[in-house]
BAMAR-388634 format. One record per residue: residue in one letter; x, y, z of N, C-alpha, C in turn. Coordinates in steps of 0.001 Angstrom, whole numbers. Atoms other than C-alpha are relative to their C-alpha. Layout:
// residues N
A/X/Y/Z/X/Y/Z/X/Y/Z $
...
END
This chain:
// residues 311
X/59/-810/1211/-1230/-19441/9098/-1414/534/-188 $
X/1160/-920/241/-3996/-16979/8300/-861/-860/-1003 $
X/398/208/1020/-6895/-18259/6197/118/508/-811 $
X/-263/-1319/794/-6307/-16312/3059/-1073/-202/-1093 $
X/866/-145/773/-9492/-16138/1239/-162/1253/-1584 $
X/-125/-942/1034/-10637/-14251/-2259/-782/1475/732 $
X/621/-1213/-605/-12363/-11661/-170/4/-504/1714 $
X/11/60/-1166/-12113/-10700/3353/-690/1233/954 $
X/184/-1604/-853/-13785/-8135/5936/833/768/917 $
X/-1086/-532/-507/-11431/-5710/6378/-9/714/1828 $
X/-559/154/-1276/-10035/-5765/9992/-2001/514/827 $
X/1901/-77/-555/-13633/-3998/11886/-422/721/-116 $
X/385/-794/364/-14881/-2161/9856/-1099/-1111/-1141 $
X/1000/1206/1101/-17795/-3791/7262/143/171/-1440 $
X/-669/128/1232/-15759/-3196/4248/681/-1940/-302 $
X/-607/1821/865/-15373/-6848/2374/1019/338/-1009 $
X/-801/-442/767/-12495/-6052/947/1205/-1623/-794 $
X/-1273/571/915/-9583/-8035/-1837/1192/-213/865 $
X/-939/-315/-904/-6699/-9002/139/1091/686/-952 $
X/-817/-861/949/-4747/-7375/-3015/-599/1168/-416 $
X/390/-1930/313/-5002/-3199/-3267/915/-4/-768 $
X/-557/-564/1690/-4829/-1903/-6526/822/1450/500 $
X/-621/-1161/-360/-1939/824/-5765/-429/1349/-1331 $
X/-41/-1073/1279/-3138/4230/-8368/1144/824/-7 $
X/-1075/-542/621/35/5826/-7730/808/391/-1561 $
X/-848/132/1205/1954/4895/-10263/-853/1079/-1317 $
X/1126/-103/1128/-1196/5691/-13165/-6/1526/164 $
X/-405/-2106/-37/-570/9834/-12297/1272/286/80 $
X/-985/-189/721/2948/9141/-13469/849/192/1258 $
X/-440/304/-1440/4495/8432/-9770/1438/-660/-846 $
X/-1329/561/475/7495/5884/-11764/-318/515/-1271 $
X/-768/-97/1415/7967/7955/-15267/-1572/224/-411 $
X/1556/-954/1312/5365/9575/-18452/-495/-1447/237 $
X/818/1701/-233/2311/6971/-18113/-972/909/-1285 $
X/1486/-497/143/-368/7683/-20709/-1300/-467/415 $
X/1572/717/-609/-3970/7780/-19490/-235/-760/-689 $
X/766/1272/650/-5157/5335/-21962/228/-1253/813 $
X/-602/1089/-616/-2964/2758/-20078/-79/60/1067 $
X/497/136/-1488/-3833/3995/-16467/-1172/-736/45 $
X/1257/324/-72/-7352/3725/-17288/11/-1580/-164 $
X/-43/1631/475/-6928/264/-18904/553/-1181/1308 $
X/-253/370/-1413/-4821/-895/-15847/-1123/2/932 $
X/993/48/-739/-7821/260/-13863/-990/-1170/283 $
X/1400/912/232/-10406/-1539/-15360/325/-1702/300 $
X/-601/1058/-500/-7909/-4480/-15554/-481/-876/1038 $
X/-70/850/-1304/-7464/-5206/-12370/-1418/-118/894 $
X/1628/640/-800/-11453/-4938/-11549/-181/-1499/-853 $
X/552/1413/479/-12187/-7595/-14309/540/-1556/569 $
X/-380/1411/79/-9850/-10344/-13177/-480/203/2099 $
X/933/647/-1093/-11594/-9888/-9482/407/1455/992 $
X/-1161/-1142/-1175/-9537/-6673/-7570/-1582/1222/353 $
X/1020/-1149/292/-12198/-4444/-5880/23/1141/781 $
X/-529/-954/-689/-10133/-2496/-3368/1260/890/-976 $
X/-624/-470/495/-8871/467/-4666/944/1172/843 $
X/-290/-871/-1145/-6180/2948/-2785/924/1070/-859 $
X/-405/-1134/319/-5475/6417/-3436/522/1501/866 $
X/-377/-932/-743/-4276/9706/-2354/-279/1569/-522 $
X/315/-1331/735/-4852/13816/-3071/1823/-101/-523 $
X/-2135/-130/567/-530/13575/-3388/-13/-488/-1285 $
X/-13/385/1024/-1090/11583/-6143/-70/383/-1352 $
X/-89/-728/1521/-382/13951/-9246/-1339/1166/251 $
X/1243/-1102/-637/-2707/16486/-7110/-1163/-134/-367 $
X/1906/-86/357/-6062/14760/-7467/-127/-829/-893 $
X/512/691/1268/-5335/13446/-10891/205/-1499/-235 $
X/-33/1070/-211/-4902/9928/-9594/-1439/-315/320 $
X/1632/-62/-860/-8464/10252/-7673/-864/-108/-1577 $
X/798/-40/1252/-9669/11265/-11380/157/-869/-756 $
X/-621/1392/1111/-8281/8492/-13309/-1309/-807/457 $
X/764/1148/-695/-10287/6141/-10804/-1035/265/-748 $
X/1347/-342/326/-13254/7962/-11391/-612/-361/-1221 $
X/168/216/1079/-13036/7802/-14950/45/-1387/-434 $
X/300/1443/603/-12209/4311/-15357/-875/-478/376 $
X/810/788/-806/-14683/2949/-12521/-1136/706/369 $
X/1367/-740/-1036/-17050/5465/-11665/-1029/-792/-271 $
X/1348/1202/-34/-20066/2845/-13127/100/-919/866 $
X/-256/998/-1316/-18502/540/-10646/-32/25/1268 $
X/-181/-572/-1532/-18911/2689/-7706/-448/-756/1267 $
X/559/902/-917/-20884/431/-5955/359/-1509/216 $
X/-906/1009/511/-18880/-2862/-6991/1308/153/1075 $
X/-1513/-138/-517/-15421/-1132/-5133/173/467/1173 $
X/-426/-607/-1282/-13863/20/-2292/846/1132/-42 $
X/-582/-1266/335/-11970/3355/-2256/370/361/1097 $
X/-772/-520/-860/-9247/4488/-23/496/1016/-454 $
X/-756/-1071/746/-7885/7732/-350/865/1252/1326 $
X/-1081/-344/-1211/-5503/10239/2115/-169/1970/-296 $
X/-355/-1366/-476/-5201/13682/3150/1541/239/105 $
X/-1317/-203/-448/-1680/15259/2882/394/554/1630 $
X/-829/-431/-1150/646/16235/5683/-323/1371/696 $
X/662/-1422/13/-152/19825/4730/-869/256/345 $
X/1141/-370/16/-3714/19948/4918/-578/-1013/1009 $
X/392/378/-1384/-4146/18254/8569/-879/853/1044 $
X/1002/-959/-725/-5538/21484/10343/-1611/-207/-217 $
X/1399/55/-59/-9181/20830/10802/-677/589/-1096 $
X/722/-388/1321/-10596/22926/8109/431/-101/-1261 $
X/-461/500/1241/-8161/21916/5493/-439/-1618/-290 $
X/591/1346/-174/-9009/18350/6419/-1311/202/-1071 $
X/1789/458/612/-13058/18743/5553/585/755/-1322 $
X/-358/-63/1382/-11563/20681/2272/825/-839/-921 $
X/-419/450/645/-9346/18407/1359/-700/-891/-351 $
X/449/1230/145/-11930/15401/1730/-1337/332/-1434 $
X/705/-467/1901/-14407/17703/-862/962/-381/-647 $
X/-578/-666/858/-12092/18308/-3204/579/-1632/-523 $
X/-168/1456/387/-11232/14256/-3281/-1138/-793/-185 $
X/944/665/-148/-14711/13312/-2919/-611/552/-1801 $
X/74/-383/1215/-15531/15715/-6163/1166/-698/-1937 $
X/-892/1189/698/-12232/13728/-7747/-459/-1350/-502 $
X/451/1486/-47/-13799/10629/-7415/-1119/-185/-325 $
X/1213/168/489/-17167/11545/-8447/-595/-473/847 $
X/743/1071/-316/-18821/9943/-5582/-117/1063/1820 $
X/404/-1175/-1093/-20671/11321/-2074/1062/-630/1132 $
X/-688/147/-1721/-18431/9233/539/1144/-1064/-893 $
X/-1170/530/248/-15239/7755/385/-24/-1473/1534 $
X/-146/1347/-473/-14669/4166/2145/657/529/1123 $
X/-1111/-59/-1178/-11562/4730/4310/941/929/-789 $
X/-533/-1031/382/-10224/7828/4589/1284/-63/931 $
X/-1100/41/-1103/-6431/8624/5956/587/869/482 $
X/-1501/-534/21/-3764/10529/7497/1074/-229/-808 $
X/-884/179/1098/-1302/10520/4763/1468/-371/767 $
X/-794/126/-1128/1380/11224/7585/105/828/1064 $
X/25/-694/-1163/1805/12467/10838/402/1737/-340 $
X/-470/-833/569/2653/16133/10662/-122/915/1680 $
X/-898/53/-2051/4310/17087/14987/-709/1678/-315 $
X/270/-1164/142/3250/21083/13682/-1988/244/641 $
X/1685/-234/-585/-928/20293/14149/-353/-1339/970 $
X/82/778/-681/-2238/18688/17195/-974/-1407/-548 $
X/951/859/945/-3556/15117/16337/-1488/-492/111 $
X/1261/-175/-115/-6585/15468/18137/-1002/885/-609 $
X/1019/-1016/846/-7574/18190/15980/-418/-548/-1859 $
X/-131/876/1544/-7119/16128/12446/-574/-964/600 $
X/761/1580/-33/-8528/12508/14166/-1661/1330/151 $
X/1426/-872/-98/-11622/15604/15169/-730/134/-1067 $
X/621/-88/1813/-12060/16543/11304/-209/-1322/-332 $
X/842/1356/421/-12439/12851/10558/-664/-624/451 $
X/1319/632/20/-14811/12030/12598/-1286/659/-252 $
X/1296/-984/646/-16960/15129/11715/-80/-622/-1353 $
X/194/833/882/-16258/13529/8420/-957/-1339/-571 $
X/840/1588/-81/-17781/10246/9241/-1434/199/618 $
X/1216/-361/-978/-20722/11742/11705/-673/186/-1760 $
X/1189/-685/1800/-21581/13667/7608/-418/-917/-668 $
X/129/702/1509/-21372/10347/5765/875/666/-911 $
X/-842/-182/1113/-18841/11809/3905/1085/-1032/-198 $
X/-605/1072/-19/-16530/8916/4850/-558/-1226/756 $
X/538/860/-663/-17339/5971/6060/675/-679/1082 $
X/-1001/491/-760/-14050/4770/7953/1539/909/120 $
X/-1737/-1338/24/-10717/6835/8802/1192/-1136/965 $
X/-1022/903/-1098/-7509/5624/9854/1550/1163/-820 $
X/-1118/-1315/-129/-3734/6955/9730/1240/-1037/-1376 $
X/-833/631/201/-519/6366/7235/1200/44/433 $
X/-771/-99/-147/2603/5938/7718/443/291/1512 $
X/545/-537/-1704/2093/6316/11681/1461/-1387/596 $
X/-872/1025/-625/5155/4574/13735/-613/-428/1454 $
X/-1/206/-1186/5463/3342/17208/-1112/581/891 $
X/508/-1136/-974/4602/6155/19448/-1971/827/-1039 $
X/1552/-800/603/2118/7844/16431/-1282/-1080/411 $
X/654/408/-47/-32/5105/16546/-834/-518/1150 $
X/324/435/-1173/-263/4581/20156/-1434/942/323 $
X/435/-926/-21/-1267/8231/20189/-1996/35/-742 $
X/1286/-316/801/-3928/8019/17313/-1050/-982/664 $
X/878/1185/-1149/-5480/4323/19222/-263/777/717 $
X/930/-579/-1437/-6439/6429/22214/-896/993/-631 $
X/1034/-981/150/-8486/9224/20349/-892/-458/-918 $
X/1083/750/592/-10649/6875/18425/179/-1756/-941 $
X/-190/1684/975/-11145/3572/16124/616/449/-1089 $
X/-1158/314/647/-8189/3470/13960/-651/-1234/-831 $
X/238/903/783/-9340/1565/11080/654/-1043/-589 $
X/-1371/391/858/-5767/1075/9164/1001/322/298 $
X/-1243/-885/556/-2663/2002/8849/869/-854/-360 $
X/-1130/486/1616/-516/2036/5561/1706/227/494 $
X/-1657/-311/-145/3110/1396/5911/1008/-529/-907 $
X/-844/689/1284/5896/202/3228/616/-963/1446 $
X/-804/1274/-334/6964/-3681/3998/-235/-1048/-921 $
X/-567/529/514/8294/-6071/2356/819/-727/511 $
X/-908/670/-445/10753/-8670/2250/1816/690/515 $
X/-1419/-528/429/13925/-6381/2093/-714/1145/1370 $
X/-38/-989/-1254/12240/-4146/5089/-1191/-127/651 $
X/903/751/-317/10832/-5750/7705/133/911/1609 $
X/-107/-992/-1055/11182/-2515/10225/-1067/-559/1147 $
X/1157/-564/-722/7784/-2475/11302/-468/-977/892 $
X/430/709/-781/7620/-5906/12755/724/-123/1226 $
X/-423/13/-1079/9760/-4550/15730/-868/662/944 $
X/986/-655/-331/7150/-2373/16890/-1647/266/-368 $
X/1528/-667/754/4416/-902/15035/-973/-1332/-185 $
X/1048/1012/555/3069/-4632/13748/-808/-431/1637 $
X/419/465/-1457/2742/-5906/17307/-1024/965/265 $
X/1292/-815/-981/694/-3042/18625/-1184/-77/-788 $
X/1037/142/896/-1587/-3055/15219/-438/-899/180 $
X/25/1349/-453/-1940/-6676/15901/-970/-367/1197 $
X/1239/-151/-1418/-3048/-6056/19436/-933/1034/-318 $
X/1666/-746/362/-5610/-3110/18638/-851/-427/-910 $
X/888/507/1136/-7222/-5063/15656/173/1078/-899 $
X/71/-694/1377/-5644/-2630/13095/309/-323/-911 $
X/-663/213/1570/-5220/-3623/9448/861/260/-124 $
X/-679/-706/731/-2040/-2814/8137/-151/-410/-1707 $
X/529/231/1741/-2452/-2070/4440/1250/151/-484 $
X/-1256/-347/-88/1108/-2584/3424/414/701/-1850 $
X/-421/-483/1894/2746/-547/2/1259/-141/84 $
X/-1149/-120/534/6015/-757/-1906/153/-1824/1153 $
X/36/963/-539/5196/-4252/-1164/979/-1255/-1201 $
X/-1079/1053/1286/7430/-5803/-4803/1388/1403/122 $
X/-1282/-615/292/10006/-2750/-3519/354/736/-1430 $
X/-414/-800/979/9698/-476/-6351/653/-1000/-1227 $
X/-586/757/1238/10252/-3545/-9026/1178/-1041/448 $
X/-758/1146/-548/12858/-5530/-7078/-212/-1252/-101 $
X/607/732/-789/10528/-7938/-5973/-895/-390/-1205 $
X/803/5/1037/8944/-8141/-9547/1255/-1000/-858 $
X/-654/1380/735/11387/-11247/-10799/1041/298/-1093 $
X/-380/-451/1279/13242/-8707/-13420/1538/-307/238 $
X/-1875/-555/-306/17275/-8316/-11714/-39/-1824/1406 $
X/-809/923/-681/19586/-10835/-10431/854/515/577 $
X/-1161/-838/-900/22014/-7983/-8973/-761/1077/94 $
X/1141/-1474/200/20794/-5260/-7592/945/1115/-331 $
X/-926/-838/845/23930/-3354/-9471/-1071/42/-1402 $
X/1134/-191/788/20847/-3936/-12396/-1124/745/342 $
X/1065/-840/-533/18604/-2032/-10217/-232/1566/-739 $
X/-289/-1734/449/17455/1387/-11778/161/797/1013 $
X/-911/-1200/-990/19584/4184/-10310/-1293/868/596 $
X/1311/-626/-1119/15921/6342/-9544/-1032/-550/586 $
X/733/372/-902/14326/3807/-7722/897/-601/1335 $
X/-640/408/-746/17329/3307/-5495/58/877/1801 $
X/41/-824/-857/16091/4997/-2634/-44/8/1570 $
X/168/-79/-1482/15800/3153/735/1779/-112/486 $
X/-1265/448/-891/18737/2198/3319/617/-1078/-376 $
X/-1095/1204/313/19723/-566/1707/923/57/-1168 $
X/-766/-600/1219/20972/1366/-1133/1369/836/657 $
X/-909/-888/-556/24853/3038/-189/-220/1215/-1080 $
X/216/-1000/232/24285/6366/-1035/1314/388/-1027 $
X/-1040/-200/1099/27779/6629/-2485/263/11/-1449 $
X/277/959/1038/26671/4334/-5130/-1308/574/-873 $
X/940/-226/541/23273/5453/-6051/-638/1511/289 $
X/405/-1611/13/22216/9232/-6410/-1783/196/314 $
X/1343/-3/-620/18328/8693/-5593/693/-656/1687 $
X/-261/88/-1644/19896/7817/-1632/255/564/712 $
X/-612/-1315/-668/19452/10659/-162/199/-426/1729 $
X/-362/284/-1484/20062/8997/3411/1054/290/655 $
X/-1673/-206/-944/23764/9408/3710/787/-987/628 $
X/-421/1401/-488/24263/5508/5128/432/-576/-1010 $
X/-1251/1263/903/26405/2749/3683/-1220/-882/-688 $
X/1254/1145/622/23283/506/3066/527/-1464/286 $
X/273/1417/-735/22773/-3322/3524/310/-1124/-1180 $
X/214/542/1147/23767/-4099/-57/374/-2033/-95 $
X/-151/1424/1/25517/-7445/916/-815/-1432/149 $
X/1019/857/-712/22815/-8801/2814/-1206/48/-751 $
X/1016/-401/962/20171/-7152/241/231/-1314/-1177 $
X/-381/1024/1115/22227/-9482/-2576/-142/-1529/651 $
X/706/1324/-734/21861/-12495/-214/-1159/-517/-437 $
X/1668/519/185/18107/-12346/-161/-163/-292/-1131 $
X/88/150/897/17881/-11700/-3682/244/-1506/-664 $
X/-261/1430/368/19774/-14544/-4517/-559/-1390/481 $
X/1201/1501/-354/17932/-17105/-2056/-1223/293/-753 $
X/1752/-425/684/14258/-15540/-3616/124/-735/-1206 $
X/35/994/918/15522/-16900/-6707/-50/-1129/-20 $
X/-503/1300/-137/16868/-19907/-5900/-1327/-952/753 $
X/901/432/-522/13107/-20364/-4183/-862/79/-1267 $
X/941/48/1458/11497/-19446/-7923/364/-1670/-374 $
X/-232/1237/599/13692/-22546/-8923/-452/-1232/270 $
X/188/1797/-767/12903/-25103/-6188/-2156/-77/99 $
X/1491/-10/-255/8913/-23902/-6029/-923/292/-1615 $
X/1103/-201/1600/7741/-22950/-9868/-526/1021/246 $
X/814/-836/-21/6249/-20118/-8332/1032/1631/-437 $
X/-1056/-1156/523/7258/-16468/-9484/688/651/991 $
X/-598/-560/-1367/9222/-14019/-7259/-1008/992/425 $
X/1381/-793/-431/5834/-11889/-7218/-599/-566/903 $
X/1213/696/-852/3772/-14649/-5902/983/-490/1438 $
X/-697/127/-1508/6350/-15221/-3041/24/1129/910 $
X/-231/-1687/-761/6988/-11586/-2108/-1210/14/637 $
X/1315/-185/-1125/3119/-11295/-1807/-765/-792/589 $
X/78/1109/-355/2600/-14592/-860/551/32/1562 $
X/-225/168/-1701/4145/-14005/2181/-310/1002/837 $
X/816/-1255/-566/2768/-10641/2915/-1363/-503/589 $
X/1092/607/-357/-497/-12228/3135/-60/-160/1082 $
X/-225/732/-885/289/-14346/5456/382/477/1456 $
X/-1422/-264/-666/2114/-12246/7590/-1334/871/1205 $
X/509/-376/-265/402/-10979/10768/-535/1544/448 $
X/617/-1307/463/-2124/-7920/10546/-157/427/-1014 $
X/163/-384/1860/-1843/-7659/7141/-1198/-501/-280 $
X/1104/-10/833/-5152/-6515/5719/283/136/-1466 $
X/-353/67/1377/-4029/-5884/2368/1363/488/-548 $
X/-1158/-459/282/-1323/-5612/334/-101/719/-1703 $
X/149/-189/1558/-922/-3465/-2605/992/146/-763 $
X/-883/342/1149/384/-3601/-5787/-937/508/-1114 $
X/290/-1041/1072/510/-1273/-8807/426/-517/-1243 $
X/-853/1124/1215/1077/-2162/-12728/-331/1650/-928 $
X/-200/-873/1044/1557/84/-15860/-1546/175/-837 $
X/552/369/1047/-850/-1164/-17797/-1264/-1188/52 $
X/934/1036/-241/-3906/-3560/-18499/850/-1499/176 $
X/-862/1174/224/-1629/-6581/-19551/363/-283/1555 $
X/-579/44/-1276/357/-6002/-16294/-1466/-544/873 $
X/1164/263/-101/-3087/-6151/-14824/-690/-1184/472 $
X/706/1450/323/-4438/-9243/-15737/758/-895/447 $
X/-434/1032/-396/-1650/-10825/-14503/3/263/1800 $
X/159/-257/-1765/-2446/-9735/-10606/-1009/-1568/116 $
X/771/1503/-356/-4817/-12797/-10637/694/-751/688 $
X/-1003/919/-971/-2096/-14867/-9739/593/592/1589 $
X/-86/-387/-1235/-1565/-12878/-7131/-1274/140/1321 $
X/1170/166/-647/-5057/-12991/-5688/-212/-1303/423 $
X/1232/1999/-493/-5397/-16751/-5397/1748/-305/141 $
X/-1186/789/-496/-1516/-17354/-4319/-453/-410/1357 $
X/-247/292/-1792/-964/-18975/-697/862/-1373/-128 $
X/-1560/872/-32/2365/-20469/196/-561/-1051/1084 $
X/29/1174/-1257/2846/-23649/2551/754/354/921 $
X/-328/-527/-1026/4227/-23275/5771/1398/34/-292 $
X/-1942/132/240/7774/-24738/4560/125/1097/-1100 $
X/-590/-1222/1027/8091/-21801/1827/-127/969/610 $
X/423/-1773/-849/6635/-19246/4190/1554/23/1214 $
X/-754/42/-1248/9302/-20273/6800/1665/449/-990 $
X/-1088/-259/282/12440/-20242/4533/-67/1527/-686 $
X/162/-1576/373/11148/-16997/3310/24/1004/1000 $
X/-363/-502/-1146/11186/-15685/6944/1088/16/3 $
X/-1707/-44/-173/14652/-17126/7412/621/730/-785 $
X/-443/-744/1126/15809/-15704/3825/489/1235/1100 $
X/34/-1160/-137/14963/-12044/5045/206/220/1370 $
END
C-alpha cells in the first residue's frame, strides 16, 4: 500500500502537492445556479482546513472558473498549486500560447503550475500542441504540462514527444476502465494520474440507496440504461444491476467500518496505483470544511481489498 501522506511531490515534477484536488468546476455553475459568494467561500474553505492543489480549466464557464480562483486566492498565490487546461479547440500552436494568456490573465498570476491538454483533438497534429507547451515552459509561463483525458494509444503517443507530467482521467469505484490499459502504462512512465468524477457526480457522496434516487441530469455514464434516464446519451442498456450491487455492499461497508461512503470512495483512490491526486468539488464553504476528513483518511488493507472485490 502506498504511503499516503498530508503532502506529497507530485509524480517528477517539484510540485509538493495535497493528495486531494480541489475540483473548481462545479463553482462556474458546472451542476446547477451556484452563487459566487459560495464558490468563493468553498475556495477559501478548502485552503483553510489544509487543500493547496487547485485544478481548473478555460471550459470552465469560459474563464470564469480561473476567475473565481483568482479572486478567492490570489493573496495565496504562493501558498497553492494551480492546474489549469487548454480546450480541444484551441490545440493549434498559436491558439495554445493564446489560450495559456488569456488563463494566465484569469488567474492573475505570471505562470501556471501544470498546464494540460484538455483532450486529444485527431484534427491537429500532437506534436504541434506538446511544441506550444514546451515553448510555454522554455517562457516560464508554465512550469509543467501534461495531457487529459488521453487513453491507451494517446498517451503512448504524447510519452514519446516529451515529459508527460499528468494525466486527468474520470475513475472511480463504479468505473474502473482505465486500469485495463492506460493505468499500467502511467504507472510504468512515472505519470500521475490526477483522477476526477472521483464521488461519480454525488453517487459516491453517501446521499442514495437506489440509484432509481439518482438525479435524472447526472445520469450520464454507461451504467445508466439510456431508456431509463434522458441525460444517457450512449444508447447502451447500462450495468444498472451490478451498479446496485456495489452500491449496496459500499453501504453495508459504512456499517461494518464507521467510516463514510466519501472516505471509502477516496480512500481507495489514494491508494490505488499512480494516483497522484484525486479531486473533489463541494458547493459551498460548509461542504468544504468537511474535505478534511478526506485528507487524513487511509483504509487498511482488509477494507481496501473488499472494496476491490465490491467493484
Amino acid at each position: 500500500m502506498k504511503d499516503l501522506t498530508e503532502t506529497q511531490k507530485f509524480g517528477k515534477t517539484d510540485l509538493v502537492t495535497t493528495p486531494i484536488v480541489y475540483g473548481c468546476m462545479g463553482g462556474a455553475g458546472a451542476f446547477g445556479a451556484q452563487e459566487e459568494s459560495d464558490s468563493i467561500d468553498a475556495l477559501r474553505a478548502a485552503f483553510d482546513v489544509g487543500i493547496n492543489f487547485f485544478d481548473t480549466a478555460e471550459a470552465y464557464g469560459g474563464g470564469y472558473s480561473e476567475q473565481l480562483l483568482q479572486r478567492a486566492l490570489g493573496d495565496k498565490r504562493s501558498e497553492i498549486v494551480i492546474s489549469s487546461k487548454v480546450g480541444r479547440e484551441n490545440l493549434a500552436p498559436e491558439k495554445v500560447i493564446e489560450a495559456c494568456e488569456r488563463s494566465l490573465e484569469n488567474l492573475g498570476t505570471d505562470h501556471i503550475d501544470l498546464y494540460m491538454l484538455h483532450w486529444p483533438n485527431r484534427d491537429v497534429p500532437l506534436p504541434d500542441s506538446i511544441g506550444a507547451l514546451k515553448t510555454l515552459k522554455e517562457q516560464g509561463k508554465i512550469r509543467w504540462y501534461g495531457v487529459s483525458n488521453f487513453g491507451s494509444k494517446d498517451i503512448g503517443e504524447a510519452r514519446d514527444l516529451g515529459e508527460i507530467s499528468v494525466n486527468q482521467l474520470p475513475y472511480h469505484l463504479f468505473f474502473r476502465a482505465i486500469e485495463f490499459e492506460v493505468q499500467p502504462k502511467c504507472e510504468a512512465a512515472g505519470v500521475p494520474i490526477m483522477c476526477y468524477s472521483s464521488l461519480m457526480q454525488g453517487l459516491l457522496a453517501g446521499k442514495y440507496k437506489s440509484l432509481n434516487d439518482f438525479p435524472a441530469d447526472r445520469a450520464r455514464t454507461r451504467m445508466f440504461d439510456h431508456r431509463k434516464w434522458s441525460e444517457a446519451v450512449h444508447k447502451e442498456d447500462g450495468a444498472e444491476e451490478a451498479g446496485q450491487e456495489l452500491l449496496d455492499a459500499l453501504w453495508n461497508l459504512v456499517d461494518e467500518t464507521g467510516l463514510t461512503m466519501e472516505e471509502l470512495a477516496i480512500g481507495w483512490l489514494k491508494s490505488r496505483p499512480a494516483v497522484g491526486g484525486v479531486i473533489v468539488g463541494t458547493r459551498n464553504g460548509e461542504q468544504s470544511r468537511g474535505l478534511k476528513k478526506l485528507l487524513d483518511v487511509e483504509l487498511d488493507t482488509a477494507v481496501l481489498q473488499k472494496l476491490s472485490e465490491a467493484s
